[in-house]
N, C-alpha and C positions, 0 to 999 in steps of 0.2 A: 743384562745379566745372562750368564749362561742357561739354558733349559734344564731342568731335570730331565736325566735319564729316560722316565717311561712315567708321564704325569696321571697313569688310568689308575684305579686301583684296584688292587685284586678281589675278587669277587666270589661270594660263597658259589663254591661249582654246582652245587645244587638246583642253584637259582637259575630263572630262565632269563631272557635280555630283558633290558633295561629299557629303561625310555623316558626322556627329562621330566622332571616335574615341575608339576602347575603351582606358581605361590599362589595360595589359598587369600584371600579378600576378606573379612571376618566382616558378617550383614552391622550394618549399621543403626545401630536405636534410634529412636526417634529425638530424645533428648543428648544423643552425640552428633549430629547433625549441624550445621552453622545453619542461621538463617537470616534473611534480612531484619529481621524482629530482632534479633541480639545485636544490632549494633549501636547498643546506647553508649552513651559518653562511658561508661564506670567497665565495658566491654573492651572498649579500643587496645587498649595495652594486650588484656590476651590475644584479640585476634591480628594485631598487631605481630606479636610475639611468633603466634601460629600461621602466620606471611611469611615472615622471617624463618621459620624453620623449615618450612613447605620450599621454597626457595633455595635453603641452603643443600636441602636433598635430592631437590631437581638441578642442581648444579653438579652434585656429588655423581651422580648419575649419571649425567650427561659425559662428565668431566672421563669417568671411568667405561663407558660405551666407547664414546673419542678415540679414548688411547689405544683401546683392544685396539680398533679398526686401524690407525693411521700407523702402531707401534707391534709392528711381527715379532718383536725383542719381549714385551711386554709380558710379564710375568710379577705373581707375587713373591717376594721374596721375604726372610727371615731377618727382621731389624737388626741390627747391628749396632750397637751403642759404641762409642769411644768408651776406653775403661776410665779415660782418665777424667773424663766429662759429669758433671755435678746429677745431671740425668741417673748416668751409668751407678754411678754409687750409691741415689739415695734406692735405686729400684733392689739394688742387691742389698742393702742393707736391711729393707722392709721382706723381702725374698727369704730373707736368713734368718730374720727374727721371725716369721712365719715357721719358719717347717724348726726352729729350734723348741717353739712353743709345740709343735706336733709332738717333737720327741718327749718335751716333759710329761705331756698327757698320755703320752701309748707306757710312759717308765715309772710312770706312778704306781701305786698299789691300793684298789683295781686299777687296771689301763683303766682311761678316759677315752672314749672312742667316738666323741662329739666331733672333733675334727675330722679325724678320719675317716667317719661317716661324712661329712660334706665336701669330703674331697672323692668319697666314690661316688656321689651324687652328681657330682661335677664328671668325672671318667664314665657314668652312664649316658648323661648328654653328648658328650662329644662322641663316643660310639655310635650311636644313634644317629648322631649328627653325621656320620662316614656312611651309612647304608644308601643305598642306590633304591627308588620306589618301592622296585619290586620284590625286594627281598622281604618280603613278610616273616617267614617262618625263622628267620635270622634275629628280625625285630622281637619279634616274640619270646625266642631263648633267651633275649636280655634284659627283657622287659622281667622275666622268670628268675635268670639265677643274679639278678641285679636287685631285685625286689628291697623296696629299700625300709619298709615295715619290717620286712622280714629278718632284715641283717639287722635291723636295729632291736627287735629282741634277741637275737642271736648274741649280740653284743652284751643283752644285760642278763642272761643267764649262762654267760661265757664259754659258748658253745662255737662262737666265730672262728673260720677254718682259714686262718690268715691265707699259708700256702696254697690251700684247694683256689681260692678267691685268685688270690694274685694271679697263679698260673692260668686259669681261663681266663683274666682278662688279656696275657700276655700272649696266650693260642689265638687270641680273639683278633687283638692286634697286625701278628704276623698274619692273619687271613686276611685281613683288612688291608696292609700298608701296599702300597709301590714296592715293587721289586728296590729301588733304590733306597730304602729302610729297612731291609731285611737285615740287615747287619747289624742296626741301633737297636732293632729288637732282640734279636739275637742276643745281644750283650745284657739284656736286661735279665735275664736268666740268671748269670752267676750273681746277682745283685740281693745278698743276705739280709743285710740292714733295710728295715720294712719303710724308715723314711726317705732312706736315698730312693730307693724301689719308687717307692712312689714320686717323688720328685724326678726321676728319669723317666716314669712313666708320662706324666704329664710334659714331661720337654717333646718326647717324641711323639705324642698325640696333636701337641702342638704343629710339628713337621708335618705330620698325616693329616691336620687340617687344610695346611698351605697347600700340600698335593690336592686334595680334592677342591681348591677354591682354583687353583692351574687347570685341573682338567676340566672345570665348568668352565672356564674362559678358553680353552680349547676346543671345548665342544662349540660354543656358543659364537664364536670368533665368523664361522664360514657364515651363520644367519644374520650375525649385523655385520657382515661385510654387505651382504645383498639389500640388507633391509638400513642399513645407517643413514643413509642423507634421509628418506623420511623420517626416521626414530628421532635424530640432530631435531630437522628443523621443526616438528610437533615439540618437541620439549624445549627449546629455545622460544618458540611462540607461545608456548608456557607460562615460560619467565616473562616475554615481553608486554602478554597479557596484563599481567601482576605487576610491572616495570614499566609503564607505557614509555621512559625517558632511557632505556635500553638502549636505543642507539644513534643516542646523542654523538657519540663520540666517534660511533661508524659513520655517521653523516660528515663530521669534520675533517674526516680522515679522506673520504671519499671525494670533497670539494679543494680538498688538497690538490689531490691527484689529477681533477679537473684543472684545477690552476695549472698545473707544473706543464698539462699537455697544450692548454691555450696560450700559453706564454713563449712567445718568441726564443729559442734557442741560439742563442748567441756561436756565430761560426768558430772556429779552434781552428790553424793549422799545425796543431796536433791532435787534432780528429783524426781516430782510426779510419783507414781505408781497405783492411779486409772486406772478400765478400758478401760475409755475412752481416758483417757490420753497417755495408751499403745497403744490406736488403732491410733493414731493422730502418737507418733514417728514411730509405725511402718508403717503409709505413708509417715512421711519423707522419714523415713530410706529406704524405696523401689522407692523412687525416686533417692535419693542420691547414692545407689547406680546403678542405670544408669549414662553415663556420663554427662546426663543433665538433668534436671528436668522436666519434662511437661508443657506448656505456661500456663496451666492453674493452677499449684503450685504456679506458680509464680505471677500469678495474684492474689492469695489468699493470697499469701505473704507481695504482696503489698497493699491490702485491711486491714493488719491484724497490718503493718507497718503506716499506717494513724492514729493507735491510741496510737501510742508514737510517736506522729510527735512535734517536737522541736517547741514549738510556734514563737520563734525567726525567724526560716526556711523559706523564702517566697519562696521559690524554690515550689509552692504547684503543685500537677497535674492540668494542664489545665481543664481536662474532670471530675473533680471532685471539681472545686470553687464554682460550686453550690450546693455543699452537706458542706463545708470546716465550716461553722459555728456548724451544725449538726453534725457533726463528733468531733468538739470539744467541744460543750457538753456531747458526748457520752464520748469521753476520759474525763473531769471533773467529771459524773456518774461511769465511771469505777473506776476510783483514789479512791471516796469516797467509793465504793464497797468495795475494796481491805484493806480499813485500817477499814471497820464497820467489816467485815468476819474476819480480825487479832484480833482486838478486842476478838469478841466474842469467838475465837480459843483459844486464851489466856486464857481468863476468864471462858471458858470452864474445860480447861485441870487443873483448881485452885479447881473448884465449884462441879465437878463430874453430872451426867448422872441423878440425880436427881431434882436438880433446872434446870439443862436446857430441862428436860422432861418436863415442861411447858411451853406451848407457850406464857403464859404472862408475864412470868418472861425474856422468851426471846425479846419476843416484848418490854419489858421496858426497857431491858440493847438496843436495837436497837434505840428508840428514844433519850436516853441519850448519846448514842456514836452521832447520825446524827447531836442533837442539839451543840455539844458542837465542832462538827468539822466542822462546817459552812463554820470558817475560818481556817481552817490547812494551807492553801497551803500560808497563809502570816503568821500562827504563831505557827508553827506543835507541839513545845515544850510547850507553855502555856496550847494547847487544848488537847494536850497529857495528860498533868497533873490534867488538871480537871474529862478528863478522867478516869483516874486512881484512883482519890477519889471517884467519883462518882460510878463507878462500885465494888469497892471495899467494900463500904457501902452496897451497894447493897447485893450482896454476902454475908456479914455478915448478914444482914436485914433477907435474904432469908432461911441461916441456921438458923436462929435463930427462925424463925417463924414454922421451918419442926423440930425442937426438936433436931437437929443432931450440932454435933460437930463444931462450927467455926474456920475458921484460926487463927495460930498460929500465932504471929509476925512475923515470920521466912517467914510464908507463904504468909503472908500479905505484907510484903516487899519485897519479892518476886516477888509476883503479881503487884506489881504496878510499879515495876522496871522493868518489862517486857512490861508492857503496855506503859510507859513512851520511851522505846528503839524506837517502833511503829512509833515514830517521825523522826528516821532515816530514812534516802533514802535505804542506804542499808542494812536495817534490813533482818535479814533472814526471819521472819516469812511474811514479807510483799513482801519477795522477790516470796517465795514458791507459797503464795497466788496470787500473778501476773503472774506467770509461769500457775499457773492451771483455772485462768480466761483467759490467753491468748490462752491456748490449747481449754479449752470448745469452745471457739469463733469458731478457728480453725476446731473444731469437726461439729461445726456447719454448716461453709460451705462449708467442705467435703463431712459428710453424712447427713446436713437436720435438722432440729431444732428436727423435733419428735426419729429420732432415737440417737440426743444426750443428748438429755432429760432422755432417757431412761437409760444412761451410769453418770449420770451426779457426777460432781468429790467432791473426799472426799474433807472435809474443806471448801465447799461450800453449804454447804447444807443449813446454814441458812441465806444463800442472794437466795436463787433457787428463790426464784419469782420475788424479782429485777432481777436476772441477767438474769433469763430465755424473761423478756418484754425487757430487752436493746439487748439481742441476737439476738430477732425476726427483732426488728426495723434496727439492723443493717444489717442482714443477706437480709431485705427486699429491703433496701436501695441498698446494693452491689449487690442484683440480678439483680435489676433495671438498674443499673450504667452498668453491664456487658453486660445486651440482647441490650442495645441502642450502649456502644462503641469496642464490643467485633472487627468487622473489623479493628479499629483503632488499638487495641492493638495485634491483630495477627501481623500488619503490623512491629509493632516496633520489636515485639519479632521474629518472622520470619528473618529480614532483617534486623535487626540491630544486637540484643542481640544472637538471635539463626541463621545467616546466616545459617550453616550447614544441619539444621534440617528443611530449611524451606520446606514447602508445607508436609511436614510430622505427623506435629502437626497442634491442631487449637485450641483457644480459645473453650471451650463447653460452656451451659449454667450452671446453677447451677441446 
């Protein structure tokens, strides 16, 4: 999502800086305490229950540290419901009949000022809730003309000063909000009707909270970038504590990976021969031949293996469900990589060194292939074939406009019967081109994104800046994933998968 504007918020000038605040720990009684003593049979279910909660909070947490750190984009934003969605309706309809029941009570004779007493009860919270530490003296003017004993006799000898109220809390506001709200506040001025007033007040209080939960993840963002792989893996040891069977599934995944690398690779003479693809098998091949691979192949094996992972598969690694969405986008980015680069491979080897010596002739055949494959993975033979006329036109379009020869029918049916194949799973040319994005990957978090950049493989050339930004993001992501669970995964491969070898080898970083 796009950033707001200016996520700080305005600050009573008064006041002197600021400085985060410490969450308060509330001391613990002696009878709120757990103890071994309490764990009798009639017991289990609550602390049961309070496992289960402790867990889903340390997840919640983990889950939301994670994303600051790994997601620059990451921001909270204001839900958005579909209108036409059963959600969206029944919330507006309970929304409506709320503030409709507001109006009855302030329209009666006396006003009824029960609700609208609980709703400034509610608008003192949330102001409150906006102050920075050290604004005391700010804290205190609200604490004063918000007094809510006060306003409640005020209400019953009907001396309550609607306008005076309103307007300081809307001065209060505009002091408070982001520059970027000054408008929605603004607007609340000419707002006569005391329930709309309030119901648009409470919208934009609403926005002024999102801004200050942005600025506390902005603030907060540069200290667990520095401190995140300890923060990760203290709270995943946490969990694992509590979970001892936690990474069951990182074991499995991980003996996978050890499989794939001690298992004889069967030779192809259509194995890539780029250089970097030669420097990739000959790290296999100098691991494979030792009688065991390095834990850290294997790691790389298993990071490389996440991106053909079976969506059916829930068998997923523990230590990597908070990347599992991200990673399968990355695999849906690669899939479409793989059949725009056959494409174009195709329609290269028809067109010759001239039309594709343009990069705008390239760039068209790339939005015509991207557009038209949206939906391959539900209808790869339809999108194939549009494909195939589309680019095929193209190509004639393109000879035709350079003075040079077009295809022959031969050639033309050729070309598009090749493109049309594209749609198979196991085409060859899509097969080649999966092999030699899988190696780049590989190359990548071997020697480093800059030194495989510099090797980078034939038949790729005309995705190198897609595939060079999904390399970075991935390789950025699995550095991350390694320096936070590298202990973990020494352990399995040590004492599970490499008993022999243990204390011999170790996870490195990347």
């Amino acid at each position: 999502m796009p950033k707001i504007e200016e996520t700080v918020p305005q600050n009573d000038p008064s006041e002197a800086e600021s400085e985060a605040s410490q969450p308060k720990t509330p001391e613990q009684s002696p009878e709120d305490k757990t103890s071994l003593d309490n764990h009798s049979p009639e017991n289990q279910p609550e602390l049961l229950e309070t496992n289960l909660i402790e867990s889903v909070n340390g997840v919640s947490n983990l889950s939301i540290a994670h994303e600051i750190v790994v997601n620059q984009d990451f921001y909270m934003e204001e839900k958005v419901l579909s209108p036409e969605s059963l959600e969206s309706k029944f919330v507006e309809t309970m929304y409506n009949a709320f503030w409709d029941h507001l109006r009855e009570q302030l329209s009666s004779t006396p006003p009824d000022f029960t609700c609208a007493l609980e709703l400034l009860k509610k608008v003192k919270e949330i102001l409150l809730s906006l102050l920075l530490p050290r604004q005391d003296r700010l804290r205190n003017e609200i604490e004063e003309a918000l007094d809510m004993d006060l306003l409640k006799q005020e209400t019953e000898h009907g001396a309550l000063n609607v306008p005076h109220l309103s307007n300081y809390i809307i001065n209060l506001m505009a002091l408070l909000c982001a520059p970027v709200r000054d408008e929605a506040v603004k607007k609340l001025e000419s707002i006569t009707d005391p329930v709309q007033l309030l119901r648009s007040i409470f919208h934009v209080l609403s926005l002024m909270k999102m801004d200050m939960v942005n600025y506390t993840i902005q603030s907060l963002r540069p200290y667990l970038q520095e401190h995140s792989v300890q923060y990760e893996r203290a709270k995943f040891q946490e969990l694992l504590d509590k979970q001892p069977n936690l990474l069951d599934y990182t074991t499995k995944w991980l003996t996978k990976a050890a499989t794939d690398l001690t298992t004889p690779f069967p030779s192809s003479p259509d194995s890539p021969s780029s250089s970097s693809s030669m420097i990739c098998f000959s790290t296999d091949q100098e691991s494979n031949n030792l009688e065991l691979p390095s834990l850290t192949m294997v790691l790389y094996q298993g990071y490389l293996n996440l991106l053909l992972w079976d969506s059916g598969n829930e068998d997923f690694p523990e230590t990597l469900l908070m990347d599992r969405i991200r990673l399968r986008e990355m695999e849906s980015k690669l899939h479409h990589l793989n059949i725009l680069a056959s494409v174009l491979l195709v329609a290269r080897s028809f067109s010759g060194s001239v039309l594709f010596g343009s990069s705008e002739f390239v760039d068209k055949l790339k939005c015509i292939t991207k557009a038209q494959t949206e939906e391959f993975s539900s209808r790869p033979e339809e999108a194939m074939e549009r494909v195939s006329e589309q680019v095929s036109q193209e190509i004639h379009q393109g000879l035709t406009n350079l003075g040079l020869a077009t295809l022959s029918s031969e050639s033309k049916a050729s070309l598009t019967g090749q493109l049309r194949k594209i749609a198979k799973k196991g085409n060859c040319i899509r097969s080649i081109i999966g092999q030699r994005i899988h190696l780049f990957l590989k190359c990548c978090l071997i020697r480093g994104m800059q030194a495989a950049l510099l090797d980078f493989p034939g038949g790729l050339l005309f995705i190198e800046e897609e595939l060079a930004e999904l390399g970075w993001k991935f390789v950025s992501l699995m550095h991350h994933n390694q320096q936070v669970f590298s202990p973990f995964y020494a352990d399995i491969l040590n004492n599970v998968i490499f008993p022999a070898q243990a204390q011999k080898s170790e996870v490195e970083p990347i």
